[in-house]
Every structure is written in structure tokens, then in C-alpha cells.
Biopython code that builds the backbone (N, CA, C, O; Angstrom):
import numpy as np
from Bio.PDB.StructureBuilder import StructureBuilder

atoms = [
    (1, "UNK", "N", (3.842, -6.568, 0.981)),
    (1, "UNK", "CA", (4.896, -6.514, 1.957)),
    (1, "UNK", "C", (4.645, -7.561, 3.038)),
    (1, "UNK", "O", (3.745, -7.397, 3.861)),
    (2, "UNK", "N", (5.505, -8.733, 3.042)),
    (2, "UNK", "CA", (5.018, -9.973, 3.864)),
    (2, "UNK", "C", (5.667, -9.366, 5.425)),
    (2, "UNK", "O", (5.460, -10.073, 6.412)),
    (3, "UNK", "N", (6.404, -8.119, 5.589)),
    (3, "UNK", "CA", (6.755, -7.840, 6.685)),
    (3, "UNK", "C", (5.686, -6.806, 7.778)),
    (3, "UNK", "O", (4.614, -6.251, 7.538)),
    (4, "UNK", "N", (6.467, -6.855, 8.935)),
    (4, "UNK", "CA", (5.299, -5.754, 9.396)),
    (4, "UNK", "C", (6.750, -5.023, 10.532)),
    (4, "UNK", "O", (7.337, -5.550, 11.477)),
    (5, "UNK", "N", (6.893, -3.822, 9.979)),
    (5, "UNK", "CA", (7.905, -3.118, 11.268)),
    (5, "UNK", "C", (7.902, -1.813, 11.090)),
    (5, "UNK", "O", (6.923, -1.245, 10.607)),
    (6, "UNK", "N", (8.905, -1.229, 11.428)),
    (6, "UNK", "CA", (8.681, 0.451, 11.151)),
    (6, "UNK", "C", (9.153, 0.998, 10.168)),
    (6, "UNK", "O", (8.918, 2.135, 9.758)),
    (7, "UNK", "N", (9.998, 0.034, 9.644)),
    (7, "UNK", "CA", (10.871, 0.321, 8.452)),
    (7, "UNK", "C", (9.495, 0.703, 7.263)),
    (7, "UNK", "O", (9.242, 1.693, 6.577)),
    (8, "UNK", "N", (8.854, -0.577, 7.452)),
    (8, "UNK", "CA", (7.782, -0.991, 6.354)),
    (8, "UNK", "C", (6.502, 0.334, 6.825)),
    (8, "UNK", "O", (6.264, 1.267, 6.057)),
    (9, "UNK", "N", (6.109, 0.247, 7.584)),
    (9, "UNK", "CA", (5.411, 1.474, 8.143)),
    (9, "UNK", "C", (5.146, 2.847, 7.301)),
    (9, "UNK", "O", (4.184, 3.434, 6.808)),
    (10, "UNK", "N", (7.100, 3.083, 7.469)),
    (10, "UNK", "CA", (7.351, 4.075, 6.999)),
    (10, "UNK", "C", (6.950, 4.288, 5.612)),
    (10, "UNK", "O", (6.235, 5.267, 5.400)),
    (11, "UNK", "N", (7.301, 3.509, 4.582)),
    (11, "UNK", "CA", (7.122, 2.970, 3.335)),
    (11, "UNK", "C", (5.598, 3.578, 3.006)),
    (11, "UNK", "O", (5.322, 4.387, 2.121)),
    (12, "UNK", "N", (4.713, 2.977, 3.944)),
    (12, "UNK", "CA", (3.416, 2.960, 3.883)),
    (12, "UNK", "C", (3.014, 4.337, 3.819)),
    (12, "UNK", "O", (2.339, 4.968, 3.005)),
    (13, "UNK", "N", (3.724, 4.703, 5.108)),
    (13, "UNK", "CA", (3.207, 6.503, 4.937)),
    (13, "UNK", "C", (3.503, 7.129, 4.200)),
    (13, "UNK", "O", (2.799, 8.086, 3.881)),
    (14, "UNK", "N", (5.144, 6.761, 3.366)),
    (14, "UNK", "CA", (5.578, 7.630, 1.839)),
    (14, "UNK", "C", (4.162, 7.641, 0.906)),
    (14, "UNK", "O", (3.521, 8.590, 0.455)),
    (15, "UNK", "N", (3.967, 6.296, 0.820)),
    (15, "UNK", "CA", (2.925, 5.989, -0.636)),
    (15, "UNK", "C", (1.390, 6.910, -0.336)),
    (15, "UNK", "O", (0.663, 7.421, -1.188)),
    (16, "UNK", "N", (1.209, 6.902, 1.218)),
    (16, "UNK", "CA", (-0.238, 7.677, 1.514)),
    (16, "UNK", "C", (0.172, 9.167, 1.443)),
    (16, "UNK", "O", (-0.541, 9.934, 0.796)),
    (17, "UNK", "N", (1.063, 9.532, 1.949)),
    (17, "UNK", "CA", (1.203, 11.375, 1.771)),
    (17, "UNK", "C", (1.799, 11.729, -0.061)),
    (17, "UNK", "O", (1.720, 12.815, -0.635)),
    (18, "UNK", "N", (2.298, 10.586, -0.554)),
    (18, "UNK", "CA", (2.046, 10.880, -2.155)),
    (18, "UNK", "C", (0.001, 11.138, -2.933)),
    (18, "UNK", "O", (-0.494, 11.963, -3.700)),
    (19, "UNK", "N", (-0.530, 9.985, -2.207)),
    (19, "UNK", "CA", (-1.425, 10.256, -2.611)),
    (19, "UNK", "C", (-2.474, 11.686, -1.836)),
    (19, "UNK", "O", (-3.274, 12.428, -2.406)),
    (20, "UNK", "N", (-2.088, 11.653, -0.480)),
    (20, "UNK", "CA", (-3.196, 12.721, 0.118)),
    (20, "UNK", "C", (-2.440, 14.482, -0.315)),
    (20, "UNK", "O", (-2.983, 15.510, 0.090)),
    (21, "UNK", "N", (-1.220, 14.498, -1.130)),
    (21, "UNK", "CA", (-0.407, 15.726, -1.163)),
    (21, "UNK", "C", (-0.502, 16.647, -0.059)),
    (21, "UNK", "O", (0.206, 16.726, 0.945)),
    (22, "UNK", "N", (-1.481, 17.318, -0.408)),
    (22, "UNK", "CA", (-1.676, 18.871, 0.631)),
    (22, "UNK", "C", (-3.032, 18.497, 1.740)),
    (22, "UNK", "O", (-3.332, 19.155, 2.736)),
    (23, "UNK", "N", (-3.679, 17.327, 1.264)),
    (23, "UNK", "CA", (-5.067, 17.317, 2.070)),
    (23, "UNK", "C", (-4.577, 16.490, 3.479)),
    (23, "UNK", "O", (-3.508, 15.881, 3.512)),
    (24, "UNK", "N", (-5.297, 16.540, 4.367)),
    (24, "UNK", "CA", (-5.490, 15.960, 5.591)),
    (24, "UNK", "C", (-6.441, 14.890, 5.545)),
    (24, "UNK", "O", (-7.434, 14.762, 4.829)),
    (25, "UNK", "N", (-5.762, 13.823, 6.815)),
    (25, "UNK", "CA", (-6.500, 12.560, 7.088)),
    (25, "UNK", "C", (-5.901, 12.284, 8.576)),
    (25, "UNK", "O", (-5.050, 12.839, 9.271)),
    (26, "UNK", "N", (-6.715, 11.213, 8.719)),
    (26, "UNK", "CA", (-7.012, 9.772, 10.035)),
    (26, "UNK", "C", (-6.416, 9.252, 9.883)),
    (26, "UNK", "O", (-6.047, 9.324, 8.711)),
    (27, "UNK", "N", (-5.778, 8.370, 10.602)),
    (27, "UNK", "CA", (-5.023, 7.388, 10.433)),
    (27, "UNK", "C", (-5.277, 6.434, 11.757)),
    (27, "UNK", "O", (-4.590, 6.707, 12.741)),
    (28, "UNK", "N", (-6.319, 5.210, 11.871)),
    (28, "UNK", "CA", (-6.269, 4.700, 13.157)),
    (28, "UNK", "C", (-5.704, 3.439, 12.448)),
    (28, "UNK", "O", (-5.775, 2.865, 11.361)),
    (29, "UNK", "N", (-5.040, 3.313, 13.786)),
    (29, "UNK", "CA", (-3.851, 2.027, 13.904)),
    (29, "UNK", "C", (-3.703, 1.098, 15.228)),
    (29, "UNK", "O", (-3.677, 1.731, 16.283)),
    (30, "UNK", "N", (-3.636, 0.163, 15.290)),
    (30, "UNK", "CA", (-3.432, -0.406, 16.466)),
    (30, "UNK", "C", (-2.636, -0.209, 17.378)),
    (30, "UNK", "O", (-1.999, 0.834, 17.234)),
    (31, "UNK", "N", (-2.335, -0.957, 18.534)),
    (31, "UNK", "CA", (-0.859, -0.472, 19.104)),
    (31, "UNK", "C", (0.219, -1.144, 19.218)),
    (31, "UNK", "O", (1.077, -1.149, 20.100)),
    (32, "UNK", "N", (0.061, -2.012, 17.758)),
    (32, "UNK", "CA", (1.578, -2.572, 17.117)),
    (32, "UNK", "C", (2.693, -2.341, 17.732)),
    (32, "UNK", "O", (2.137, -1.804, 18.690)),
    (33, "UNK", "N", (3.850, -2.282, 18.017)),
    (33, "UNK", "CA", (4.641, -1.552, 18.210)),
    (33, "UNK", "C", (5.527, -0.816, 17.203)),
    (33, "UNK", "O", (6.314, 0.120, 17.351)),
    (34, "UNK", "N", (5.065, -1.699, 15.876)),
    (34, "UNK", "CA", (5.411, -0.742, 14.928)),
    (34, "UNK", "C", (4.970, 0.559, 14.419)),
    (34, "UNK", "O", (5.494, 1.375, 13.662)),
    (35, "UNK", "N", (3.848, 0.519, 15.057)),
    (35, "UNK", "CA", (2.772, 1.634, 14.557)),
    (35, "UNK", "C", (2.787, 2.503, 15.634)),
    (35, "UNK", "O", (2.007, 3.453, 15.571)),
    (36, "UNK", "N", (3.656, 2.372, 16.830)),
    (36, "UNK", "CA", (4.253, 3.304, 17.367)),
    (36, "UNK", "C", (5.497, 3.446, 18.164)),
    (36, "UNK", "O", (5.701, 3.633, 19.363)),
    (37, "UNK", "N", (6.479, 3.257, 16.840)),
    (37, "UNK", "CA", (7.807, 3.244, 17.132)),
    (37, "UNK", "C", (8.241, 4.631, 16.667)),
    (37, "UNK", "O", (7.918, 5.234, 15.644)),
    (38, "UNK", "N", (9.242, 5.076, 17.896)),
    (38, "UNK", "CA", (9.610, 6.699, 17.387)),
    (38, "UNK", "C", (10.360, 7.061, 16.387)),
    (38, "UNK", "O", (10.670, 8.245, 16.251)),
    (39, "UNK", "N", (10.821, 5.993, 15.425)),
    (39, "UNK", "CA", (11.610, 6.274, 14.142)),
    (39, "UNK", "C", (10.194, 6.278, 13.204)),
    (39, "UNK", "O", (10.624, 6.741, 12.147)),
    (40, "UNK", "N", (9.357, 6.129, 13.084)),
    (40, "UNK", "CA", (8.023, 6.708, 12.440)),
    (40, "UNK", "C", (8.273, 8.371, 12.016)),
    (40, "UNK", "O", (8.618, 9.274, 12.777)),
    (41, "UNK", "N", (7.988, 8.451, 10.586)),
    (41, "UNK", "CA", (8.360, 9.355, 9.792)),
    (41, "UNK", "C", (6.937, 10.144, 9.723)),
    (41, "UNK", "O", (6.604, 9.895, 8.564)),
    (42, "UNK", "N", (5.883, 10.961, 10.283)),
    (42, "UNK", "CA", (4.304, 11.314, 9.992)),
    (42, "UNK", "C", (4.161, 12.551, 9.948)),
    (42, "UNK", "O", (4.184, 13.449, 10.790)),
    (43, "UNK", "N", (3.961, 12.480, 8.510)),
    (43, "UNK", "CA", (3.935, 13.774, 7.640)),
    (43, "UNK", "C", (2.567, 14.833, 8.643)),
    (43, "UNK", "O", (1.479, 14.316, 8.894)),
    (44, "UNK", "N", (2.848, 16.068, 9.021)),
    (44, "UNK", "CA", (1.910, 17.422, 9.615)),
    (44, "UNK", "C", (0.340, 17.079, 9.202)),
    (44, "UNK", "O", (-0.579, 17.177, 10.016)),
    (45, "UNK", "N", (0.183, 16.715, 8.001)),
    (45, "UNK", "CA", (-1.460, 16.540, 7.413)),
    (45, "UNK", "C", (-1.944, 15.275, 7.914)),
    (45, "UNK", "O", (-3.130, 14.990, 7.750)),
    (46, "UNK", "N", (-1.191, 14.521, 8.481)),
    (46, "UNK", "CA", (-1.600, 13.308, 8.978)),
    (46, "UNK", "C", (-1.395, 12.736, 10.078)),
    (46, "UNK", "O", (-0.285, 12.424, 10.510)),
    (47, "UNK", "N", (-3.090, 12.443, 10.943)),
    (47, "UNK", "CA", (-3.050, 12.459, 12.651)),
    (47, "UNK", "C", (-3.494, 10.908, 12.686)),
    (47, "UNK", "O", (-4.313, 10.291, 12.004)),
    (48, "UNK", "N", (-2.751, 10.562, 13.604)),
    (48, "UNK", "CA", (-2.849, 9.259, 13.840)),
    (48, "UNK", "C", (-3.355, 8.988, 15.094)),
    (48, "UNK", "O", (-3.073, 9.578, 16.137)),
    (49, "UNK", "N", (-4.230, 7.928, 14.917)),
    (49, "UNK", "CA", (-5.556, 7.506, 16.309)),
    (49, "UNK", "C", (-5.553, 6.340, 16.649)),
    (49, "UNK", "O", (-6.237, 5.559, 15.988)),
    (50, "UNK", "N", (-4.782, 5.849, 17.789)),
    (50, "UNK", "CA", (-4.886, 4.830, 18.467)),
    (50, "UNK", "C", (-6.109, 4.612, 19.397)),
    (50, "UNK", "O", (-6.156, 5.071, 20.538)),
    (51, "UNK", "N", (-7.166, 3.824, 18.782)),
    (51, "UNK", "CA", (-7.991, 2.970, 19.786)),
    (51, "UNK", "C", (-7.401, 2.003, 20.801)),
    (51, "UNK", "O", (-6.617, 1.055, 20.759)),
    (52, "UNK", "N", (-8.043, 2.585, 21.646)),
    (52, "UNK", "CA", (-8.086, 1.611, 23.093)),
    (52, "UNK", "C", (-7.870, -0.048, 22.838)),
    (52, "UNK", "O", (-8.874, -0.598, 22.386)),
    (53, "UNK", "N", (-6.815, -0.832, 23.043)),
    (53, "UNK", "CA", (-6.691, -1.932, 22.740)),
    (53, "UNK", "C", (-7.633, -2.865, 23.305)),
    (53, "UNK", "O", (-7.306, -4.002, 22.966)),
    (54, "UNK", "N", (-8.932, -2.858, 24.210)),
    (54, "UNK", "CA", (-9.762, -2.984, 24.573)),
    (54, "UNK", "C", (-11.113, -3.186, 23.982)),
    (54, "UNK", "O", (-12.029, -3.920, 24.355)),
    (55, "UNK", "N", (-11.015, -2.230, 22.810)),
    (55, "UNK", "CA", (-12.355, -1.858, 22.025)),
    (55, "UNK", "C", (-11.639, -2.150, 20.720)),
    (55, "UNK", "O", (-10.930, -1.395, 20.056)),
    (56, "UNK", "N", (-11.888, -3.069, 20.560)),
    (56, "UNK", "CA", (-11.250, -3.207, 18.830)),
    (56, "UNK", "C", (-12.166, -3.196, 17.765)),
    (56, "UNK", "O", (-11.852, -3.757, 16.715)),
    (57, "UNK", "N", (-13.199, -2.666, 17.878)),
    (57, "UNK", "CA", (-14.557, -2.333, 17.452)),
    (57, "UNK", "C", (-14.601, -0.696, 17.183)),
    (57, "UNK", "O", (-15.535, -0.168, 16.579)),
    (58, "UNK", "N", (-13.701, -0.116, 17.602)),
    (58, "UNK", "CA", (-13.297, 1.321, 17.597)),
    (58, "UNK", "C", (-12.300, 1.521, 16.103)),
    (58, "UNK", "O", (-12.122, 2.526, 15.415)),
    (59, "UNK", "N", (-11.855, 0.352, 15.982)),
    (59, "UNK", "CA", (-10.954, -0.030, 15.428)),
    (59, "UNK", "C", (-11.277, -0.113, 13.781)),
    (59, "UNK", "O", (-11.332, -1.311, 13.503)),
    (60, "UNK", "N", (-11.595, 0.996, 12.158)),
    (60, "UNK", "CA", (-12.804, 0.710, 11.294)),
    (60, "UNK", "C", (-11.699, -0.907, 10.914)),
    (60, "UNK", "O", (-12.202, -1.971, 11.274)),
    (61, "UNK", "N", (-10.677, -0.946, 10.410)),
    (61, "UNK", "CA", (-10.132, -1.886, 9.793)),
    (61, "UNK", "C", (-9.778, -3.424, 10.348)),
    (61, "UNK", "O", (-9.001, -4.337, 10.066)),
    (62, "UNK", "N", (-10.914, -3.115, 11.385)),
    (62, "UNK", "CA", (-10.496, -4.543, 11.461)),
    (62, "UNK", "C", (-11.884, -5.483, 10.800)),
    (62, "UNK", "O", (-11.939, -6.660, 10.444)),
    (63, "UNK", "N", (-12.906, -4.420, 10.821)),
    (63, "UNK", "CA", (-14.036, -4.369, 9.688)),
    (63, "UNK", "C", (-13.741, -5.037, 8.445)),
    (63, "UNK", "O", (-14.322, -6.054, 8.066)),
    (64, "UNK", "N", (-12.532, -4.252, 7.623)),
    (64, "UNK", "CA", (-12.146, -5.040, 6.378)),
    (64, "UNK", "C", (-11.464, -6.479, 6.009)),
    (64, "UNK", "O", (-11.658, -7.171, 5.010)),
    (65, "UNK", "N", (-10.745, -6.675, 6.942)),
    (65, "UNK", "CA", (-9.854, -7.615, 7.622)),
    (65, "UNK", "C", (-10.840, -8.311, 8.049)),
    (65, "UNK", "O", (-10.190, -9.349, 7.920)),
    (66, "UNK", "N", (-11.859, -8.693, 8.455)),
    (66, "UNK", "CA", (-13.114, -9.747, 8.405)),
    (66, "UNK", "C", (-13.640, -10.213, 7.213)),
    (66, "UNK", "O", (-13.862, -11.379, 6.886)),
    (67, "UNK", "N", (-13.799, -9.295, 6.660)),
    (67, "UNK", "CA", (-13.923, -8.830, 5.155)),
    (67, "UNK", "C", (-12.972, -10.253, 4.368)),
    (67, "UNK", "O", (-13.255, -11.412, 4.064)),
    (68, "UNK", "N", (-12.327, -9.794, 4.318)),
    (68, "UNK", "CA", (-11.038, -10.313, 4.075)),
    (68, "UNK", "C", (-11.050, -11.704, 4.138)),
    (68, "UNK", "O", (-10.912, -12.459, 3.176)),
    (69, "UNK", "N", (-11.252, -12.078, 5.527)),
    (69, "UNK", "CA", (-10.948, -13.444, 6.048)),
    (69, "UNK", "C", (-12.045, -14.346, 5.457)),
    (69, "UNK", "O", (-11.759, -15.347, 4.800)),
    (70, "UNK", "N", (-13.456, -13.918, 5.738)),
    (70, "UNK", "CA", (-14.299, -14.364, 5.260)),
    (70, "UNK", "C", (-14.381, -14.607, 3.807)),
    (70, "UNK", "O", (-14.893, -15.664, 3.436)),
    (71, "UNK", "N", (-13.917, -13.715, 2.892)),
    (71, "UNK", "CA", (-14.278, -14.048, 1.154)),
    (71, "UNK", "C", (-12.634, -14.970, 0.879)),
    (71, "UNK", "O", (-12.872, -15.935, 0.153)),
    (72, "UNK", "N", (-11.437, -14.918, 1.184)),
    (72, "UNK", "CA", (-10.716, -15.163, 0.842)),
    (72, "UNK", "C", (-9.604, -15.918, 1.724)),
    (72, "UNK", "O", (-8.553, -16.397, 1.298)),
    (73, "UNK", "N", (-9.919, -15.917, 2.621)),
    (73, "UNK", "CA", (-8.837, -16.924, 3.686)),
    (73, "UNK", "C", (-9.457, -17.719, 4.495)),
    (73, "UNK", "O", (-8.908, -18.302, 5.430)),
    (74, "UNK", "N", (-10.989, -17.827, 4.113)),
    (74, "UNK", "CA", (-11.486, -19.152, 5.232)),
    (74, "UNK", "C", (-11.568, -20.144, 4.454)),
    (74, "UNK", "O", (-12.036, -20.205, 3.317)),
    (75, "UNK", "N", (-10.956, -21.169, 5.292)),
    (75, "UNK", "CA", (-10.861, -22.765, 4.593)),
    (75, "UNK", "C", (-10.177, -22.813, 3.486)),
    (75, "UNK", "O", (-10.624, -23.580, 2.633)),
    (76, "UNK", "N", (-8.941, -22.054, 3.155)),
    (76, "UNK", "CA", (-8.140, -21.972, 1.815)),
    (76, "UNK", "C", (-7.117, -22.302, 2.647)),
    (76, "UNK", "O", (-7.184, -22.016, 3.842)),
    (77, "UNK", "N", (-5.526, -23.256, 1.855)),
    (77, "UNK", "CA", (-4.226, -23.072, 2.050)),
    (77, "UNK", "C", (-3.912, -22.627, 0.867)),
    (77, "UNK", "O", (-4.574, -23.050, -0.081)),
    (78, "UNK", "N", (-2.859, -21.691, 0.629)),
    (78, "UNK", "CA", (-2.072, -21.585, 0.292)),
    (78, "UNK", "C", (-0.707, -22.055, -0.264)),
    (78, "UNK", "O", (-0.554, -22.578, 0.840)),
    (79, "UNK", "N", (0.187, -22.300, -0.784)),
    (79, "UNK", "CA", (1.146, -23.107, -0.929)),
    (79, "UNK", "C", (2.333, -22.242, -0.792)),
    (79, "UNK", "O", (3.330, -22.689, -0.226)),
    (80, "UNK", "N", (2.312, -21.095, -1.241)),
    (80, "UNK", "CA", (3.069, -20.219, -1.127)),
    (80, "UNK", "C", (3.007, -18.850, -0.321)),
    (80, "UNK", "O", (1.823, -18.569, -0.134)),
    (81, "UNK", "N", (3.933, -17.820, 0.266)),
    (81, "UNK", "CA", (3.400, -16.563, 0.714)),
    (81, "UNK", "C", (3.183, -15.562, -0.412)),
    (81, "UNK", "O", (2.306, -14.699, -0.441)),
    (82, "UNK", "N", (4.295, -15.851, -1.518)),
    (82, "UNK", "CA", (3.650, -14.721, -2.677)),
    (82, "UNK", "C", (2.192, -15.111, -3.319)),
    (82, "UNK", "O", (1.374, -14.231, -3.588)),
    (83, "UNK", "N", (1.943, -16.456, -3.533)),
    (83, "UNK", "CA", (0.255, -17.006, -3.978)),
    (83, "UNK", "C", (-0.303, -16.036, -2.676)),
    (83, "UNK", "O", (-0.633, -14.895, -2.999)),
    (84, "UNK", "N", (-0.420, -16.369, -1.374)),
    (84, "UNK", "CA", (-1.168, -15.531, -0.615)),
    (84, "UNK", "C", (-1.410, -13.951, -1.086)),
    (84, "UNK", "O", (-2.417, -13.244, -1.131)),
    (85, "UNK", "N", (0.212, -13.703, -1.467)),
    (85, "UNK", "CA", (0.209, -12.268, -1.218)),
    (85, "UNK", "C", (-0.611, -11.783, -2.583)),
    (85, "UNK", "O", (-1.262, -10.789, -2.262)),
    (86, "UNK", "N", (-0.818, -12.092, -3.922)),
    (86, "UNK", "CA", (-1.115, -12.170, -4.597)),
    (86, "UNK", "C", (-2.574, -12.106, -4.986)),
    (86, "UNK", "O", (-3.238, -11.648, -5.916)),
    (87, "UNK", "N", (-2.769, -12.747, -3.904)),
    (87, "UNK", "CA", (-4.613, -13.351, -3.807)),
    (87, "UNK", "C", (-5.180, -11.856, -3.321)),
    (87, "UNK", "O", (-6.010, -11.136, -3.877)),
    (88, "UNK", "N", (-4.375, -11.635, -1.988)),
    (88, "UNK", "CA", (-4.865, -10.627, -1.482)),
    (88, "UNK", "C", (-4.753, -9.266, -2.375)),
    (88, "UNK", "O", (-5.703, -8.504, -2.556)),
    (89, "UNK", "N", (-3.625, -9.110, -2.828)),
    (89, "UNK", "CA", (-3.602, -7.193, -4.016)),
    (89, "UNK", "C", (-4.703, -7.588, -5.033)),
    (89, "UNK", "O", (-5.445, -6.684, -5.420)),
    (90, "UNK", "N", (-4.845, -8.554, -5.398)),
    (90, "UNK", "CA", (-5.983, -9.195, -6.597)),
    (90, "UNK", "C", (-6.828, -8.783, -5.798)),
    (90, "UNK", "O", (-6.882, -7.583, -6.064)),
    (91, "UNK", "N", (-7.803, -9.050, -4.676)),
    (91, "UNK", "CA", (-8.877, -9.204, -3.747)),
    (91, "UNK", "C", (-9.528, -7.637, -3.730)),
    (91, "UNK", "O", (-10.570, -7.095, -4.100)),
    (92, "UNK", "N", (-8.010, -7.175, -2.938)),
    (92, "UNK", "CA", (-8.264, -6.047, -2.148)),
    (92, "UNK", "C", (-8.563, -4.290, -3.303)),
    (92, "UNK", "O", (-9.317, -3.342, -3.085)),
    (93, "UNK", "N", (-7.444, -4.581, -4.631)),
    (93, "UNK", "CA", (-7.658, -3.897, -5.524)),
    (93, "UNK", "C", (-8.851, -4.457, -6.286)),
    (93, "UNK", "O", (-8.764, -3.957, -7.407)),
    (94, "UNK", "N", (-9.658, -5.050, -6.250)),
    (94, "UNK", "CA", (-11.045, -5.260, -6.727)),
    (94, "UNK", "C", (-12.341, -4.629, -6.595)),
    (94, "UNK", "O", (-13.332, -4.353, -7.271)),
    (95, "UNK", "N", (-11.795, -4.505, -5.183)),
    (95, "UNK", "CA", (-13.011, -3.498, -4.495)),
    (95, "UNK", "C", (-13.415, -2.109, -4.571)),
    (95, "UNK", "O", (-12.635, -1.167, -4.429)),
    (96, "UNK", "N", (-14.474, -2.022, -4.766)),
    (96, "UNK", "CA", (-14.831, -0.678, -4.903)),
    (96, "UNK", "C", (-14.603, 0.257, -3.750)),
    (96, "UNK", "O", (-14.583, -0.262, -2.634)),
    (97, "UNK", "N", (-14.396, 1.787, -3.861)),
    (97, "UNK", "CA", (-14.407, 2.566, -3.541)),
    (97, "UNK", "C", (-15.196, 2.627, -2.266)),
    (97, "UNK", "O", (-14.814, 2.902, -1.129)),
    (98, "UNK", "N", (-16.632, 2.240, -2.814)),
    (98, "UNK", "CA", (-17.891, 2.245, -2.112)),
    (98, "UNK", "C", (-17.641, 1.496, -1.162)),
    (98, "UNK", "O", (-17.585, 2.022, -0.050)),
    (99, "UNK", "N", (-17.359, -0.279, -1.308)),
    (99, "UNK", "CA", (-17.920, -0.882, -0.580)),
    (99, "UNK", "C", (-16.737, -0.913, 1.075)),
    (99, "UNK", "O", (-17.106, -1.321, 2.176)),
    (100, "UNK", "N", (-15.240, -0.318, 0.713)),
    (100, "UNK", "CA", (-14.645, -0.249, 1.469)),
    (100, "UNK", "C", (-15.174, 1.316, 2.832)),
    (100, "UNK", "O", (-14.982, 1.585, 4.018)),
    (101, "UNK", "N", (-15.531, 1.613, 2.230)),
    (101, "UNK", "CA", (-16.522, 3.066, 2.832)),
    (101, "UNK", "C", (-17.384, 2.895, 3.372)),
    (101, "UNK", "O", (-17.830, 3.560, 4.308)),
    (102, "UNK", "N", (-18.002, 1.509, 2.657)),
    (102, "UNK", "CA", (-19.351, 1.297, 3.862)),
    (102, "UNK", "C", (-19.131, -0.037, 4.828)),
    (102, "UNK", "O", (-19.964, -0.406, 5.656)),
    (103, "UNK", "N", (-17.498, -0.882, 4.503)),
    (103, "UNK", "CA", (-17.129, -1.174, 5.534)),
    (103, "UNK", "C", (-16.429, -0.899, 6.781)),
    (103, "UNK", "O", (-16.594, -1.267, 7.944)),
    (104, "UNK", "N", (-15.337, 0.098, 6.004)),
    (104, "UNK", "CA", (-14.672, 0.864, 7.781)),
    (104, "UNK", "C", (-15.903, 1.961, 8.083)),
    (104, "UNK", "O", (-16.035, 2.050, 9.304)),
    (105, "UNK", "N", (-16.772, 2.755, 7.427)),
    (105, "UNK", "CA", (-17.316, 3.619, 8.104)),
    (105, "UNK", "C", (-17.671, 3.305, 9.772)),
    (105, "UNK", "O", (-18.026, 2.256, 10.310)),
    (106, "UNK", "N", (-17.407, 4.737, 10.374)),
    (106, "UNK", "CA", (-17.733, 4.860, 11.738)),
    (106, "UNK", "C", (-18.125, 5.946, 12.027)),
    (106, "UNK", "O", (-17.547, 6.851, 11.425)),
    (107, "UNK", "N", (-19.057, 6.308, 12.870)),
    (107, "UNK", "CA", (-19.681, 7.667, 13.006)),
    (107, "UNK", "C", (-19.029, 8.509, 13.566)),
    (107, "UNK", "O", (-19.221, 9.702, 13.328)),
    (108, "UNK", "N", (-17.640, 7.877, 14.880)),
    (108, "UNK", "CA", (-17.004, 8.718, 15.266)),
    (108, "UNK", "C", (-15.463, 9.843, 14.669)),
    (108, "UNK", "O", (-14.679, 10.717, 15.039)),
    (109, "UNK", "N", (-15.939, 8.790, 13.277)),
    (109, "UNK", "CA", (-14.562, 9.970, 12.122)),
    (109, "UNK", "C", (-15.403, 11.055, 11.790)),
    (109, "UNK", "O", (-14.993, 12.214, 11.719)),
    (110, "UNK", "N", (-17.034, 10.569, 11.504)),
    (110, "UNK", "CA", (-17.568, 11.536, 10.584)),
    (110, "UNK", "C", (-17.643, 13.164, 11.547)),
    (110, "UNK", "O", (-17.802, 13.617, 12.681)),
    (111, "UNK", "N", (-17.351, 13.626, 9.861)),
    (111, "UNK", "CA", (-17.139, 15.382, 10.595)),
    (111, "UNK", "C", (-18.754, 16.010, 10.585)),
    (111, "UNK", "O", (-18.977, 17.147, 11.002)),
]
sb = StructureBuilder()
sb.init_structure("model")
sb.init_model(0)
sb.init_chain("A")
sb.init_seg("    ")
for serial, (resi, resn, name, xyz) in enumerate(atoms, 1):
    if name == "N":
        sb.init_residue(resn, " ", resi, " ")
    sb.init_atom(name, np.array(xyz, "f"), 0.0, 1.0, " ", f" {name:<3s}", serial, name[0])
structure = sb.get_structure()
């Protein structure tokens, strides 16, 4: 999704409360304004946690998103946005389970 708004948001949260059904989760997000616009659709099992725009270290995903930049978007162009977009679902669906776990982990989710 080369967009970012609430429309798309929304989208996002359909596909996560398909997968979490009945269980509960986190959800930290920045303070986009998409990510907190009041046409936001957020299903009862799912609480959403805005870090302090201050501490973006509070923040696990911006962890991956380094991640990210570093194996696959430093010193690369692109020619296209679908080649980008492409690179990245290739990238990002590659990764293990694990290693995304031991990159956002933060002590202050753990229960």
C-alpha cells in the first residue's frame, strides 16, 4: 500500500483482527495523524499505544524500519514504486518470526 491515511489504516486493522480473532494485542503507533484520526475503525481486543513523540525509542517499530533501511534501502534506487514495493513484501515476508521478536522486543510490553 504506497499510501498512508485512515482509509488505509483501516484496511490494516481489518487484516490484523482477521488474524488475532478473539485474542488481544498492542498496537503502538506513532502520532501520524492517520493513526489517530476518529474515522479509525478499532476492534475491543485491540489497545492502541501512542509513544511520546519525543522518545521514539519507546517506539518497538521503528527498530524494524532500521532494519529495513539498513539491509535494503541504503545506497539502492529504485526505478519504480511497485520495484520498491516489491523489494520490501519480498524482504519483510522473509523474515523469521524470531528475528522480528528480537527486533521490536521491549521490556515495557512484556507481561
Amino acid at each position: 500500500m504506497p499510501n498512508v491515511n485512515a482509509d488505509c489504516m483501516n484496511i490494516f486493522l481489518e487484516q490484523m483482527l482477521q488474524c488475532l480473532r478473539t485474542q488481544e494485542a498492542f498496537l503502538v503507533m506513532n502520532c501520524a495523524s492517520w493513526n489517530k484520526s476518529k474515522n479509525l475503525r478499532v476492534s475491543r481486543n485491540i489497545e492502541i499505544i501512542y509513544p511520546l513523540p519525543c522518545l521514539p525509542r519507546l517506539n518497538p517499530i521503528k527498530r524494524l524500519w532500521l532494519y529495513i533501511k539498513q539491509n535494503i534501502l541504503c545506497s539502492k534506487i529504485y526505478n519504480t514504486i511497485a520495484l520498491l514495493e516489491d523489494t520490501l513484501c519480498k524482504f519483510i515476508t522473509s523474515l523469521f518470526y524470531s528475528a522480528i521478536k528480537q527486533l521490536c522486543n521491549v521490556t515495557y510490553l512484556s507481561h
